[in-house]
C-alpha positions as CSV (number, residue, x, y, z in Angstrom):
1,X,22.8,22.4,-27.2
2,X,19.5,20.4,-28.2
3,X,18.8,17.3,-26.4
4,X,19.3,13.7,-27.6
5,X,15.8,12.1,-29.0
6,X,14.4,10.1,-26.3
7,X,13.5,6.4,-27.6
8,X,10.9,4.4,-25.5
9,X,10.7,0.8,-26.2
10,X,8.9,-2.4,-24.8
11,X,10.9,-4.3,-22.4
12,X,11.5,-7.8,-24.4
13,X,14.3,-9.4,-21.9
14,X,15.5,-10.3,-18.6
15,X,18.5,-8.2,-18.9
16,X,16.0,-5.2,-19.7
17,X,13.3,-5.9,-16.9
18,X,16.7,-6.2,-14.8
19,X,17.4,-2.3,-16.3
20,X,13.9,-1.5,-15.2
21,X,14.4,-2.4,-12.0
22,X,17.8,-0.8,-11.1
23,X,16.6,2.4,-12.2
24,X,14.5,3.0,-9.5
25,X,17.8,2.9,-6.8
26,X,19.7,4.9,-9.1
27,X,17.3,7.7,-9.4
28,X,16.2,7.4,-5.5
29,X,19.4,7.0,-4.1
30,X,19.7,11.2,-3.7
31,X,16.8,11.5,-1.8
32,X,17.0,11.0,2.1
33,X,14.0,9.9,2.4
34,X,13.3,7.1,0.0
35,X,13.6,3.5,1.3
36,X,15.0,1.2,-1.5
37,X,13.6,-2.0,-1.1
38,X,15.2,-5.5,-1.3
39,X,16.4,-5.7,-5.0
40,X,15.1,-10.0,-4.8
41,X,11.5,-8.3,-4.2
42,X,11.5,-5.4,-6.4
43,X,11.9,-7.8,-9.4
44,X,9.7,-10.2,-7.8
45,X,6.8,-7.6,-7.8
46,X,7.8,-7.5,-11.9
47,X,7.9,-11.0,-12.9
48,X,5.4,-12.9,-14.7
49,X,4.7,-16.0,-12.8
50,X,5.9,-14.8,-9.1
51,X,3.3,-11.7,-8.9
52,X,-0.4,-13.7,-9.0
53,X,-1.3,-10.2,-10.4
54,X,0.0,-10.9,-13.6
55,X,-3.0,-13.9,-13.4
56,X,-5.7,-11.1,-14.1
57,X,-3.8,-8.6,-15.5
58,X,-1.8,-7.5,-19.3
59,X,1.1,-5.5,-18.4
60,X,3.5,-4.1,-20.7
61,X,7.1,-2.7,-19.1
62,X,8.9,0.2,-21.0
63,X,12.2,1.8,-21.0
64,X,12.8,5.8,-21.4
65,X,16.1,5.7,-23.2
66,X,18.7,8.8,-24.5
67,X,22.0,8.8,-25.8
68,X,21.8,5.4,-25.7
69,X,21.2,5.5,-21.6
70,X,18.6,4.6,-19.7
71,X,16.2,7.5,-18.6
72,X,13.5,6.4,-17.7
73,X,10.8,3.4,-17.0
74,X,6.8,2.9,-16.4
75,X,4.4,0.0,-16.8
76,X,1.1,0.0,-18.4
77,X,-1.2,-2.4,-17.1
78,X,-5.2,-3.5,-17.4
79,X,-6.6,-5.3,-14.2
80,X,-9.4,-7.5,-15.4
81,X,-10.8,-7.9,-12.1
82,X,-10.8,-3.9,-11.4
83,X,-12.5,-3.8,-15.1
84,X,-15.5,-6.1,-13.8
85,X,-16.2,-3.6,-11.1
86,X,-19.2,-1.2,-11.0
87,X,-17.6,1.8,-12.4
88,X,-19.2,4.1,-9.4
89,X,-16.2,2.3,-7.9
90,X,-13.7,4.1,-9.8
91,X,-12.2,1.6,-12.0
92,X,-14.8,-0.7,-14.7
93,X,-14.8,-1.0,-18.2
94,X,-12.6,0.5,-20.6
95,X,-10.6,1.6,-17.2
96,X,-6.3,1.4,-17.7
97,X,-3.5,2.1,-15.4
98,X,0.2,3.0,-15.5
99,X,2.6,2.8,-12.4
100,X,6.1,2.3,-11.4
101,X,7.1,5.9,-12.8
102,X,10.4,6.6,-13.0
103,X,12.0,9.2,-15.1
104,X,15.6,12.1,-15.2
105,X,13.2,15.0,-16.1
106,X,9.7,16.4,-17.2
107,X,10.2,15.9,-20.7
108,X,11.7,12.2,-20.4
109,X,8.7,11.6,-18.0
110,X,5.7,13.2,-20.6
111,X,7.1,10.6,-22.9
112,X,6.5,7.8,-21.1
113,X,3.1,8.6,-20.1
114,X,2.1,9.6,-23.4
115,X,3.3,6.2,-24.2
116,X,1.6,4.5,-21.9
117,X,-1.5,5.9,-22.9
118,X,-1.1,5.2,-26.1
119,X,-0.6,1.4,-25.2
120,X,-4.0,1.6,-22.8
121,X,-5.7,2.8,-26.1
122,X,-4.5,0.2,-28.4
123,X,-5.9,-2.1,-26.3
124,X,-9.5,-0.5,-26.3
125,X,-9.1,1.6,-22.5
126,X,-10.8,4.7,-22.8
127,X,-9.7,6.1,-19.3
128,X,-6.4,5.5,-16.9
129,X,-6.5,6.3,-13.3
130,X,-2.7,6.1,-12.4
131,X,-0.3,6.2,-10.8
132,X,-1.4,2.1,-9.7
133,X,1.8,0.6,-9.2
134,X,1.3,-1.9,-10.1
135,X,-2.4,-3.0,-7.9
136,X,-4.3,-0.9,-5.7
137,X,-3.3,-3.1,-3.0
138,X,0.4,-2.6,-3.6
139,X,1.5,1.0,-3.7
140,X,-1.5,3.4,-4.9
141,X,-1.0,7.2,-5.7
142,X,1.4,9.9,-6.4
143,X,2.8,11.3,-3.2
144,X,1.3,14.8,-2.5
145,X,1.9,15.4,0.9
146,X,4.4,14.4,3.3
147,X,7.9,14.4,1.4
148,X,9.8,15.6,4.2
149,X,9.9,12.0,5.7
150,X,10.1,8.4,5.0
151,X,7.0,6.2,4.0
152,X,6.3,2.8,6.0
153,X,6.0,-0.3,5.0
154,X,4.3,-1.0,1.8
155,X,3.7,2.9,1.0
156,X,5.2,4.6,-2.2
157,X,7.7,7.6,-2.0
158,X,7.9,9.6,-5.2
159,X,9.7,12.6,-6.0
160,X,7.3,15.9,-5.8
161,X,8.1,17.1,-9.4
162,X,6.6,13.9,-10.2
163,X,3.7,15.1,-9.1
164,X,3.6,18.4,-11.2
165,X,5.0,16.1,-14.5
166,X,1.4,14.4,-14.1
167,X,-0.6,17.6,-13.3
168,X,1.4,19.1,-16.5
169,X,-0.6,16.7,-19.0
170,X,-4.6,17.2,-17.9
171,X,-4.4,15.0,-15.3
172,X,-7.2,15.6,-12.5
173,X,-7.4,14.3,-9.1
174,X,-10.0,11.3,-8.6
175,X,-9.3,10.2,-5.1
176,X,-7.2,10.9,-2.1
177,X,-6.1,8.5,0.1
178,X,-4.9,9.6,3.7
179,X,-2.2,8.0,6.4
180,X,-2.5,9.1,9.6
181,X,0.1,9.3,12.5
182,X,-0.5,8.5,16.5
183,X,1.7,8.8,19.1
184,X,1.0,5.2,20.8
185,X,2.6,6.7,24.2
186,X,-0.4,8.5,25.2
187,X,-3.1,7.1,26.6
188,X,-6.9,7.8,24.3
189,X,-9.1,10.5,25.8
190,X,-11.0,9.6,28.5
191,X,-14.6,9.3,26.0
192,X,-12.4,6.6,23.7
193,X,-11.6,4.5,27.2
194,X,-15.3,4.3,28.2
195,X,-16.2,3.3,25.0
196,X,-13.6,0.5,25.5
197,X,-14.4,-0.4,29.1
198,X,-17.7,-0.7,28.3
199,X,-16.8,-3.2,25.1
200,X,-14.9,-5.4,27.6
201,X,-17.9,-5.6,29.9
202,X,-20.1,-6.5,26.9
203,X,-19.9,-10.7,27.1
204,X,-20.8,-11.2,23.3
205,X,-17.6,-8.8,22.3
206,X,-14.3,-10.8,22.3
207,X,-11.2,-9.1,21.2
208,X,-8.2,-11.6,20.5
209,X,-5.0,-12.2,19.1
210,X,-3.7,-14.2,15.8
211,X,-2.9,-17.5,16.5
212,X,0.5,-18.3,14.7
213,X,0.2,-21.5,14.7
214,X,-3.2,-21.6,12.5
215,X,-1.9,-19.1,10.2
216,X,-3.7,-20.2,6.8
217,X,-6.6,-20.5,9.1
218,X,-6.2,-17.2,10.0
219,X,-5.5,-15.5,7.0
220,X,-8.7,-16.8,5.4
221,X,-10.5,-15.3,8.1
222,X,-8.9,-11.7,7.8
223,X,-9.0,-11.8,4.1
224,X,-12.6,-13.4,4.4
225,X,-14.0,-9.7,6.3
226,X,-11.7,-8.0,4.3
227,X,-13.4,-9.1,1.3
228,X,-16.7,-7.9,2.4
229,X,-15.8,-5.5,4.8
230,X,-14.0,-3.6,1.4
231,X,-16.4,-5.0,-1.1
232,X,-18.2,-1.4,-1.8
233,X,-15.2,1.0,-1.2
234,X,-13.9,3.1,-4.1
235,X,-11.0,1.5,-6.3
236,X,-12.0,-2.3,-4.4
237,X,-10.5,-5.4,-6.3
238,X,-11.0,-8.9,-4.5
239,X,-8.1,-10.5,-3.5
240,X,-8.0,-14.2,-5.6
241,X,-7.1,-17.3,-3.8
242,X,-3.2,-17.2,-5.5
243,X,-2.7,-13.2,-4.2
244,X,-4.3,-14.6,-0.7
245,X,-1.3,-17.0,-0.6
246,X,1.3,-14.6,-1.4
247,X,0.3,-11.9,0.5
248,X,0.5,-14.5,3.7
249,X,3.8,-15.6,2.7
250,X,5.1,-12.1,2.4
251,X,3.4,-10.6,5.7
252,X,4.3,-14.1,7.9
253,X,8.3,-13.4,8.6
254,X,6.7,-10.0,10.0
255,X,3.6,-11.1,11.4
256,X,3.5,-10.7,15.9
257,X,0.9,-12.4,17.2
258,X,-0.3,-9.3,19.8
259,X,-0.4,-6.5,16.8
260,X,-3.4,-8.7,14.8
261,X,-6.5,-8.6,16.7
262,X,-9.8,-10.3,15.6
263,X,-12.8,-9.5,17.0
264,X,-15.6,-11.6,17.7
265,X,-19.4,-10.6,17.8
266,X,-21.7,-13.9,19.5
267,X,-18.6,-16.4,18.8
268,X,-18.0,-15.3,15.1
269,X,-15.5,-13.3,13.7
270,X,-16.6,-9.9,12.3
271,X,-13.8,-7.5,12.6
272,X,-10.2,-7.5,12.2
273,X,-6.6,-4.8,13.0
274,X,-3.6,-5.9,11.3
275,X,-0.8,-4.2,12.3
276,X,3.2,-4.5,11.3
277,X,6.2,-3.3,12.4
278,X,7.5,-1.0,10.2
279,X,10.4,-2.8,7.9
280,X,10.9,-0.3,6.2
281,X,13.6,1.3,9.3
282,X,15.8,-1.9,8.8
283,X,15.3,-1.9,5.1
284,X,16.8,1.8,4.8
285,X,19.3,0.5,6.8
286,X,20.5,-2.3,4.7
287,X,20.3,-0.5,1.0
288,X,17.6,-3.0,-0.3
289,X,20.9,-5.4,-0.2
290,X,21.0,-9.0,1.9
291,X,24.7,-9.2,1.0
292,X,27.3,-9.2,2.6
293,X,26.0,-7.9,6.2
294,X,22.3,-6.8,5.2
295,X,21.2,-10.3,6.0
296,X,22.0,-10.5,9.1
297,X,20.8,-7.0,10.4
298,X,17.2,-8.1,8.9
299,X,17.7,-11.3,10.2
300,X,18.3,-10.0,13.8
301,X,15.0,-7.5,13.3
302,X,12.9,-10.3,11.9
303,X,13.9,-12.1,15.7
304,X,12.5,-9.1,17.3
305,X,11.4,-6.2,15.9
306,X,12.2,-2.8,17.5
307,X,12.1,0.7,16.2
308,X,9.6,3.9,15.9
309,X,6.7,2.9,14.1
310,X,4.1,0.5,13.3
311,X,1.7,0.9,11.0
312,X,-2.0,-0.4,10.6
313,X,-2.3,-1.3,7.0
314,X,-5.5,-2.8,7.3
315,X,-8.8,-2.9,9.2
316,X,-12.6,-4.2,8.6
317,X,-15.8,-4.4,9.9
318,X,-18.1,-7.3,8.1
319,X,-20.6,-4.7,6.1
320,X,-23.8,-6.1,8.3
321,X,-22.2,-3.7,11.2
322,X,-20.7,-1.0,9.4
323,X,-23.4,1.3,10.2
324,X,-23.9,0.4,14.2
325,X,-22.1,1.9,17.3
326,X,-20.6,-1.7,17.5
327,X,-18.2,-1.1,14.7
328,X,-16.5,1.9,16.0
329,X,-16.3,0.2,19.5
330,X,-14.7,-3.1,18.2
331,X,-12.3,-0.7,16.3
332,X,-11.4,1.3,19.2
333,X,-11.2,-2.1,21.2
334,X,-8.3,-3.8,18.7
335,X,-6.5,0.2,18.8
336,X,-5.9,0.2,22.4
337,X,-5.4,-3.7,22.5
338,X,-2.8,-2.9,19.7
339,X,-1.5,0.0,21.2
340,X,0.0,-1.1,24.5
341,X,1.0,-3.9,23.1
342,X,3.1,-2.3,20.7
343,X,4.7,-0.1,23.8
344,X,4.9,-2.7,26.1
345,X,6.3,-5.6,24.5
346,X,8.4,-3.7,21.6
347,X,9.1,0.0,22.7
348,X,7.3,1.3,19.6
349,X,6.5,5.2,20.4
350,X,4.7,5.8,16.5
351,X,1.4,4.3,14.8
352,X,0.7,5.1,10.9
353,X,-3.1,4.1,9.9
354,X,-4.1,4.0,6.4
355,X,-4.2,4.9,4.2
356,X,-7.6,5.9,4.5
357,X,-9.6,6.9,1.5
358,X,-10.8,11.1,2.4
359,X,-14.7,10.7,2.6
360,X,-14.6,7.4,4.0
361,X,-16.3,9.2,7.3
362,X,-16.4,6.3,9.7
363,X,-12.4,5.6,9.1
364,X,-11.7,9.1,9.1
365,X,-13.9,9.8,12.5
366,X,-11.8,7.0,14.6
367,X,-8.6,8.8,13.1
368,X,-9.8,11.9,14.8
369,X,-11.2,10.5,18.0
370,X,-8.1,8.9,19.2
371,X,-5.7,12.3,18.2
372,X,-4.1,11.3,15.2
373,X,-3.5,13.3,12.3
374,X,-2.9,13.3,8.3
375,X,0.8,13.4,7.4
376,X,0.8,11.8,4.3
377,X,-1.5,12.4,1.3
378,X,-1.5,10.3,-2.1
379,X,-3.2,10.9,-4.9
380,X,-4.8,8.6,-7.7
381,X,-5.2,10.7,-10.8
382,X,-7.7,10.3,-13.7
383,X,-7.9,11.2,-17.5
384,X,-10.1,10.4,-20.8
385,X,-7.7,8.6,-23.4
């Protein structure tokens, strides 16, 4: 019996972008080890005027449908920012993306992509790196290792046939980017603790905490050596002065004081840790639902966090250091700073650090100098339109 004709259309409604949403916790719902997230935030991260990515960005929403039923959904998307970039940083001019892929099957799925490139070309791209869903800050990659557990917070989880859908239609790899689990129980080895000992002796290093109280203050420092610690990685887009602001309402509810570290070099900041509990064990818990009972279990986490994991989204050195034996010993300063912390005050046993582009070397040599290893791989794809 021949399949119904699949019809992809725009999404022109809040009804539809509603459609696009829910289709996501219908199709992830058989899979153990995705972690739907709070419905009020999903369409948040869709909605023209609450994402400040829609401030630098076009993006067009579309809907896989057959028989009349929704099948399928992906977004199309041009960052403007990411377009100004040198293109030895992986993006530039005449650079597209798609994300937020959803879709039944392979052949569903091929028609969305092809109609997303389409859409990329109308509007002049001449390349796509995807999946982006939707900015490389947010959830970058198709999931290509690691699909036997659950992601932490603010990492993707896709299906692995999504994988082979993409590889299907000339897609090539262009980066891989890397998380890396820690068991937080065990003390470093005994070279990584010298290192240390001798940072706390040093009377120009200081390693200290977030101050809660001064959060804006705070966030414009982190963002500040993010900014330049970040400016010449691969796939870099500067965070703008509205995305600063969100992003520090989102991370505050989830913010401890004793998991951010700052470190200062001669009484100026110059590195940063930020570390989070992972809310993605009490999302799973609650369905991506606040109602009836979910707010009060995230509520009760919120108060204090417990659980497994944490996970270090983001680190940086300012670039002036990147390439001294201070940088590595201010990183391996905030680690163990972090990490009995995290045991001591919380009972977390798990640390998750990335992701961590695969030649960035100096990221990549900490990993591996305190024990930790790659469980997760994600992969950012590229083609010529």
């Amino acid at each position: 019996m021949a399949q119904a004709e699949i019809i992809i259309t725009p999404v022109g409604n809040k009804a539809e972008l509603g459609a696009f949403v829910d289709l996501a916790y219908r199709l992830g719902r058989s899979d153990p080890n995705w972690v739907p997230p709070l419905r009020s935030e999903a369409m948040e991260l869709v909605t023209r005027g609450k994402n400040p990515f829609f401030d630098h960005a076009d993006v067009q929403f579309f809907l896989a449908r057959r028989a009349g039923a929704v099948a399928g959904r992906i977004s199309a998307h041009i960052d403007h920012l990411a377009a100004a970039m040198d293109p030895a940083q992986g993006m530039g001019p005449g650079c597209g993306n798609w994300g937020l892929l959803e879709a039944e099957d392979e052949a569903v799925a091929r028609a969305l992509i092809a109609r997303a490139e389409d859409w990329l070309r109308e509007q002049g791209m001449k390349r796509v790196l995807a999946p982006l869903s939707m900015s490389v800050w947010e959830e970058p990659g198709q999931l290509t290792k690691g699909f036997d557990h659950p992601p932490t917070v603010m990492m993707g989880h896709q299906p692995e046939r999504y994988q082979h859908y993409i590889e299907a239609m000339a897609y090539t790899p262009a980066k891989l980017l890397r998380t890396y689990d820690l068991d937080i129980t065990k003390p470093f080895p005994p070279l990584i603790q010298r290192i240390v000992e001798s940072g706390l002796r040093n009377e120009k290093i200081r390693i200290r905490k977030v101050d809660k109280s001064k959060f804006d203050a705070e966030a414009a420092i982190i963002l500040h050596i993010l900014n330049d610690a970040w400016s010449d990685n691969w796939g870099f887009v500067p965070f703008t002065d509205r995305e600063i602001g969100y992003a520090g309402k989102k991370f505050k509810p989830i913010v401890r004081e004793d998991l951010i570290m700052i470190a200062e070099y001669e009484g100026a900041p110059v590195a940063f840790m930020m570390t989070l509990p992972d809310l993605n064990e009490p999302l799973k818990a609650v369905n991506g639902k606040l109602f009836p009972f979910g707010w009060a279990k995230l509520l009760w986490w919120l108060n204090r966090p417990r659980g497994k994991t944490i996970r270090v989204p983001l680190m940086g050195v300012l670039k002036k250091y990147q390439s001294s034996r201070l940088a590595s010993q201010l990183a391996f300063m905030m680690i163990e700073d972090i990490r009995n912390s995290a045991v001591r005050n919380y009972g977390f046993t798990r640390g998750e650090i990335g992701w961590i582009l695969d030649d960035n070397q100096g990221m990549v040599a900490i990993a591996d100098a305190i024990g930790s290893a790659v469980n997760k791989e994600y992969t950012i794809y590229e083609k010529a339109l």
